[in-house]
C-alpha positions in Angstrom: -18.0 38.3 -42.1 -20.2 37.0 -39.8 -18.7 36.4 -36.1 -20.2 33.4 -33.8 -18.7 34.2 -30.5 -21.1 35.9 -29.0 -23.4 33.1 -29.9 -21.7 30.1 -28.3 -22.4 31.2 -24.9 -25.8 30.4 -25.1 -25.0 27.0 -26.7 -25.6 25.3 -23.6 -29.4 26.3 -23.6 -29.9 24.3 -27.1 -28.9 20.8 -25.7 -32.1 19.8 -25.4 -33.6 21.0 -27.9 -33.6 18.0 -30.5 -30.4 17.4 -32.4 -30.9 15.3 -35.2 -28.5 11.9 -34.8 -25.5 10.8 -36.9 -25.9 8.8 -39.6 -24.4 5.7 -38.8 -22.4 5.4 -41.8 -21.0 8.0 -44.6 -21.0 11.5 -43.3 -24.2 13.7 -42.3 -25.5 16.2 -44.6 -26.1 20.0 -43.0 -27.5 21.9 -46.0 -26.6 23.9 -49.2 -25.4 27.2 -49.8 -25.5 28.8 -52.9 -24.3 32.6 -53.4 -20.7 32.2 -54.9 -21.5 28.5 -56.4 -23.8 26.1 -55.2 -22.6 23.3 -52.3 -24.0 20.7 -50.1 -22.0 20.9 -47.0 -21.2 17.3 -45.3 -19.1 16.5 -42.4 -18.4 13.4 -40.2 -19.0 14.0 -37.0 -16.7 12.9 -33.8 -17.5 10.1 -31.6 -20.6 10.2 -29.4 -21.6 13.9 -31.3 -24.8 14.9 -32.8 -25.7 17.6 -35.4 -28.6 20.3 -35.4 -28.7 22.6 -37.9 -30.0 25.9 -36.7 -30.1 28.2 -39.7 -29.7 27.0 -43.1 -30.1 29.8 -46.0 -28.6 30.4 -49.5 -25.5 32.6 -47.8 -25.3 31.0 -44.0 -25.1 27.7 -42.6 -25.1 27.7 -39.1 -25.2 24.1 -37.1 -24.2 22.9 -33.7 -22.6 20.0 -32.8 -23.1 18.4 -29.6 -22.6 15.3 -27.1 -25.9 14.3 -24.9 -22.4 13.8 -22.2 -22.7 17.1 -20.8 -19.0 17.0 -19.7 -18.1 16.7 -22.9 -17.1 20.5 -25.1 -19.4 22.1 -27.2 -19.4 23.1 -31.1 -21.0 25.4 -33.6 -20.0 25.5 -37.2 -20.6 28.6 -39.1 -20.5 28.8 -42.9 -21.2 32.6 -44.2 -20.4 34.2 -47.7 -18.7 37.6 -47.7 -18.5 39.3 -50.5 -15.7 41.2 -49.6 -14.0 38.1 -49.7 -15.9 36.8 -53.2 -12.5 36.0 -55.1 -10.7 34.3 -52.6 -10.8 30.7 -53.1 -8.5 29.5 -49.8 -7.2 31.6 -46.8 -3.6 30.5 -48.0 -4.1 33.4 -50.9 -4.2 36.4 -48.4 -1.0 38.1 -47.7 0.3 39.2 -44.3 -2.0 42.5 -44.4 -5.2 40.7 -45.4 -4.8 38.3 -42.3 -4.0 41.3 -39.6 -7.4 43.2 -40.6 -9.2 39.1 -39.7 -6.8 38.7 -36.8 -8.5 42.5 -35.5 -12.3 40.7 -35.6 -11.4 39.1 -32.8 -8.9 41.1 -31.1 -11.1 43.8 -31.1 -13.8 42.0 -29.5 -11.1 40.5 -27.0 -8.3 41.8 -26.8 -6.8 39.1 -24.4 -7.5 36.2 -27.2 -4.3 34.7 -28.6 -3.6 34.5 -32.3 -2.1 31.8 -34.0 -1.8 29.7 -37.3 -2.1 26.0 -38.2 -3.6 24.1 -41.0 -6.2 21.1 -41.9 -4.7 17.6 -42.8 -5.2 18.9 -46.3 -2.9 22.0 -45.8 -5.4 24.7 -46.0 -5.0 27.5 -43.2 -6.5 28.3 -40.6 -6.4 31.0 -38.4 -6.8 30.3 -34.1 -8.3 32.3 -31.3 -7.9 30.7 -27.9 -9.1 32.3 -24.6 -7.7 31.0 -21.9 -9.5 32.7 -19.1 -9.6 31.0 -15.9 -13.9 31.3 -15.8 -14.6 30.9 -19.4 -12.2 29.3 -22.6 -12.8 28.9 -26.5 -11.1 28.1 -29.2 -12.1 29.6 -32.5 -10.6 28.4 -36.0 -11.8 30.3 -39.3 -11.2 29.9 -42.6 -12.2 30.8 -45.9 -13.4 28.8 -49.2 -14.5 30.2 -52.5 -15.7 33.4 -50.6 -17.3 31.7 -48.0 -16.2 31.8 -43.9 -15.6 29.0 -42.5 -15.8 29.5 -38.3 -15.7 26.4 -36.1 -15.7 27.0 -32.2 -14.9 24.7 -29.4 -16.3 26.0 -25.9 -16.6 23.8 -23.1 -20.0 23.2 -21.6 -21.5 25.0 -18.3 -21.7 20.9 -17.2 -18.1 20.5 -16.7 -16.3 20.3 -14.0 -13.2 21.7 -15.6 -13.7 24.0 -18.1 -10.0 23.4 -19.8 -9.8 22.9 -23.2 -7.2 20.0 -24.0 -4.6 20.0 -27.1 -6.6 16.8 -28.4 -9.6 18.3 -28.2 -7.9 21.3 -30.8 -7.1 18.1 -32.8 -10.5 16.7 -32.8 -11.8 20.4 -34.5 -8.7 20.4 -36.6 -9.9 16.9 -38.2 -13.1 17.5 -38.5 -12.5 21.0 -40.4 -10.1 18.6 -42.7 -13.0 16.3 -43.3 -15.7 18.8 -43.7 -17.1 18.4 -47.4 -17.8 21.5 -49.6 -19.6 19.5 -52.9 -20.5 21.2 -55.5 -24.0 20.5 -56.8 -24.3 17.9 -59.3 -21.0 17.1 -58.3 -20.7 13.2 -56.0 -18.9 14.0 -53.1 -15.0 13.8 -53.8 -14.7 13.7 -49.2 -11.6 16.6 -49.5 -10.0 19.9 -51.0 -7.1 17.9 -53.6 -6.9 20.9 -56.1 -3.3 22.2 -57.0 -2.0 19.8 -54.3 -0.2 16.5 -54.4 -1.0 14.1 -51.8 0.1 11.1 -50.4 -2.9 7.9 -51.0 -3.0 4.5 -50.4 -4.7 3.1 -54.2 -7.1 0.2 -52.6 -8.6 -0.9 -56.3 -9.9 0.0 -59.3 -13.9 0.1 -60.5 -13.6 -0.9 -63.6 -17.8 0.2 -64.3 -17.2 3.4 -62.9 -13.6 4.3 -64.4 -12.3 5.3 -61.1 -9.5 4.6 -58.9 -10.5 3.8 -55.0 -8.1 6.3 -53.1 -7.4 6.6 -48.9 -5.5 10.0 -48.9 -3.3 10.0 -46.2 -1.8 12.9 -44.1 0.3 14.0 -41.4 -0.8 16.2 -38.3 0.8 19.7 -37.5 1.8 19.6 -34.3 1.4 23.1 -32.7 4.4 24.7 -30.4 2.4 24.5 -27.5 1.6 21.1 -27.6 5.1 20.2 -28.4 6.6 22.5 -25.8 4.2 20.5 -22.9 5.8 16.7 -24.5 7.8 15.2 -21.5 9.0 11.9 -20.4 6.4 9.2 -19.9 3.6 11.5 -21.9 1.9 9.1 -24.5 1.0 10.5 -27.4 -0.8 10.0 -31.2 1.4 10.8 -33.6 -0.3 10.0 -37.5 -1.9 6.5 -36.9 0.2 5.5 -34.0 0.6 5.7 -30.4 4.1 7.0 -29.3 5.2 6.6 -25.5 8.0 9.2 -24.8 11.2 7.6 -23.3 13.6 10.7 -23.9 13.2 14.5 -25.2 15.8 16.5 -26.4 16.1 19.8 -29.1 19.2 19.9 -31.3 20.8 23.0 -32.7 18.1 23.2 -35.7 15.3 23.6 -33.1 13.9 20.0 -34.2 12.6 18.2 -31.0 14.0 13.9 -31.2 11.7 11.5 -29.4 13.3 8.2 -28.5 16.6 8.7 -30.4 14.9 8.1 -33.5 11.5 10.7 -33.9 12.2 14.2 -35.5 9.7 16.7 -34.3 10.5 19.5 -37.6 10.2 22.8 -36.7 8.1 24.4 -40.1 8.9 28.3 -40.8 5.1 28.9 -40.6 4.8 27.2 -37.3 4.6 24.1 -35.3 6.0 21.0 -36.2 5.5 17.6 -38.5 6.9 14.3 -37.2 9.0 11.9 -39.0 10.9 8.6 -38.4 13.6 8.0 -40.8 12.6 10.3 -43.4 9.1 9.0 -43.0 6.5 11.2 -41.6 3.8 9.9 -39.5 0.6 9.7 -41.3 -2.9 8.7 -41.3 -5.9 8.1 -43.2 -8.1 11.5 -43.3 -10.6 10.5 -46.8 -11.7 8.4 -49.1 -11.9 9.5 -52.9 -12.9 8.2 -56.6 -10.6 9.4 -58.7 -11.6 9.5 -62.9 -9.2 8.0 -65.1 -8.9 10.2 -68.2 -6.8 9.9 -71.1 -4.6 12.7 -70.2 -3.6 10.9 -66.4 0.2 10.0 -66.8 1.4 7.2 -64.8 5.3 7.7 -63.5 7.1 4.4 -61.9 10.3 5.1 -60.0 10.5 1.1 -59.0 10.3 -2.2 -60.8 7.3 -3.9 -60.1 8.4 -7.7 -59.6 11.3 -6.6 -57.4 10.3 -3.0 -55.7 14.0 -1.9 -56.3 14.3 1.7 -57.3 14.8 2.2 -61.3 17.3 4.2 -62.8 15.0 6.3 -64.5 11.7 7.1 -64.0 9.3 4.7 -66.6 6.3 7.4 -67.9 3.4 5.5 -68.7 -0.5 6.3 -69.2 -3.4 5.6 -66.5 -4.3 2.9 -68.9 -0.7 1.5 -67.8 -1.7 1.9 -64.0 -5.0 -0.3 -64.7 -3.2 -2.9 -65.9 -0.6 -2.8 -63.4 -2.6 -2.8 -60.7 -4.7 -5.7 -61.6 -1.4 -7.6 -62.6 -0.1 -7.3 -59.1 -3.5 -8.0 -57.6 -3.6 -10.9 -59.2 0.6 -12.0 -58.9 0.6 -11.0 -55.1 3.2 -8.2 -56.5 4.4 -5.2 -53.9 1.0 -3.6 -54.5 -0.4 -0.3 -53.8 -1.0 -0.3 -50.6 2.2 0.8 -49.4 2.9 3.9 -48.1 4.7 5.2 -51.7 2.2 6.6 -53.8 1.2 10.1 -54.5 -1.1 12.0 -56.9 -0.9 15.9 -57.9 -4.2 17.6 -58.4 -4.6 20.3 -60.9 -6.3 23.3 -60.1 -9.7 22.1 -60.7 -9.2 19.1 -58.7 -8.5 16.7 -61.4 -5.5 14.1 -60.9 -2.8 14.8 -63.6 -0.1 12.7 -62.2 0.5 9.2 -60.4 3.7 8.2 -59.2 4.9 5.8 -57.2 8.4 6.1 -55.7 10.9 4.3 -54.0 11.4 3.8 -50.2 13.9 1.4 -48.7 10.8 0.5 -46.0 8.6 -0.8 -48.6 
């Protein structure tokens, strides 16, 4: 594995240096590697940032990511087979053991760094060094895909007056590691990891040339116990798509934290928290997919159509069925797909296997 840390503190001396711009639209291509499979690696990038790749190879990508607002924190993205790690398709597959011996790479190297867990807006893990040193502060997330290390680091610039990394700013690396594109060549770019997983979309149409739904996937943020633990009256905060002004705070005997009387902060057993209002959790949109409708897609219905009233069985149907039924509620102004009640489960190679849309009493 292949540790950046020691790089980033030069980071500031490659400001200048030429970084390519963003494209204005779509999401910027960095280069491909091609040891344990072959993949293009894309990414969008946050407001106002750049990206320069530095070293692109068959078994490392290495790119910075930068602001020409000096004030503004600095970060390098690292993307380095190990073959050590050659089997592993997602960090979520290494047990407690496997994660102490990554957890000593950077112990080891500082032993005051803090250790802790979260996850992309897809679910997949990520493990989090922070220094929070008075003189000098990074935060460092890695990963791992199909053998390959993923290490992004956040470090603010020598520019900047204060030299504090803020929770949003964690947020801003966490979403951009959820958006960052791993597309295998020949493959068109499906914008996010959906394999084994079922995910909450919002189905905007059908291409009837192509054979492929048009899918927003939608997802809800993990709130980290130190962000949750600084919440107080009066803070105003982003919770999914929405902005949330906090009027009360209070923990009940569960450990859940209720904003307003009516938000549930959910403590998870891995860590941190997910928000929810009546059942609903907070989400928001994190990619846009084409999704192939074979033969073998079934279509499951929990509510009738003309009404949106919850069935009393489930009606199984074919993604033939789905077609149909979205163009007939296209064109008779029916409840639609574009409410928040819609998942798909992925199978393990990414295809979807299953559509359902079930009932919610919001709808």
């Amino acid at each position: 594995m292949k540790k950046i840390i020691a790089i980033i503190l030069s980071l500031a001396l490659l400001l200048g240096t030429g970084i390519a711009a963003a494209e204005s639209a779509g999401k910027v291509t960095i280069g491909t590697i091609s040891i344990n499979g072959e993949f293009t690696l894309q990414c969008g990038l946050p407001e106002g940032y750049q990206v320069k790749p530095l070293a692109v190879n068959p078994d490392l990508v290495l790119a910075l990511i930068a602001s020409e607002d000096e004030t503004k924190p600095v970060m390098q993205l690292s993307v380095a087979y190990d073959e050590t790690y050659s089997d592993v398709h997602r960090m979520n597959d290494l047990d407690e053991e496997a994660l102490e011996i990554l957890e000593k790479t950077f112990t080891d190297v500082d032993p005051t760094v803090e250790i802790s867990y979260g996850e992309t807006g897809l679910g997949t893990q990520l493990l989090i060094a922070r220094q929070n040193a008075e003189s000098y502060q990074y935060i460092d997330f890695l990963s791992i895909y199909e053998g390959y290390f993923i290490e992004f680091v956040l470090v603010a610039p020598e520019g900047a007056e204060d030299r504090t990394l803020t929770e949003e700013q964690l947020r801003m690396c966490i979403d951009f590691l959820t958006d960052l594109d791993f597309v295998p060549a020949g493959a068109k770019p499906r914008s996010a990891d959906t394999a084994g997983k079922t995910c909450t979309v919002r189905i905007q149409g059908y291409d009837a040339e192509t054979n492929t739904l048009k899918v927003v996937l939608r997802a809800g943020d993990l709130l980290s116990d130190e962000e949750v633990a600084g919440y107080e009256a009066g803070d105003v905060i982003t919770l999914g798509s929405e902005t949330v002004e906090i009027d009360s705070i209070e923990t009940d005997e569960y450990n859940d934290v209720i904003l307003n009387d009516e938000i549930e902060l959910r403590k998870q057993e891995s860590g941190g928290y997910r928000a929810y209002r009546y059942e609903a959790e907070f989400l928001k949109d994190i990619a846009e997919i084409d999704i192939p409708v074979t033969e073998n897609l079934v279509y499951r219905e929990q509510i009738d159509p003309e009404t949106g009233d919850i069935l009393d069985e489930d009606t199984v149907l074919t993604g033939a069925d789905l077609v149909n039924r979205i163009a007939e509620e296209t064109a008779n102004n029916g409840i639609g797909f574009t409410a928040d009640n819609v998942q798909i489960t992925f199978d393990e190679e990414g295809n979807a296997a299953v559509v359902e849309r079930f009932y919610t009493p919001w709808q």
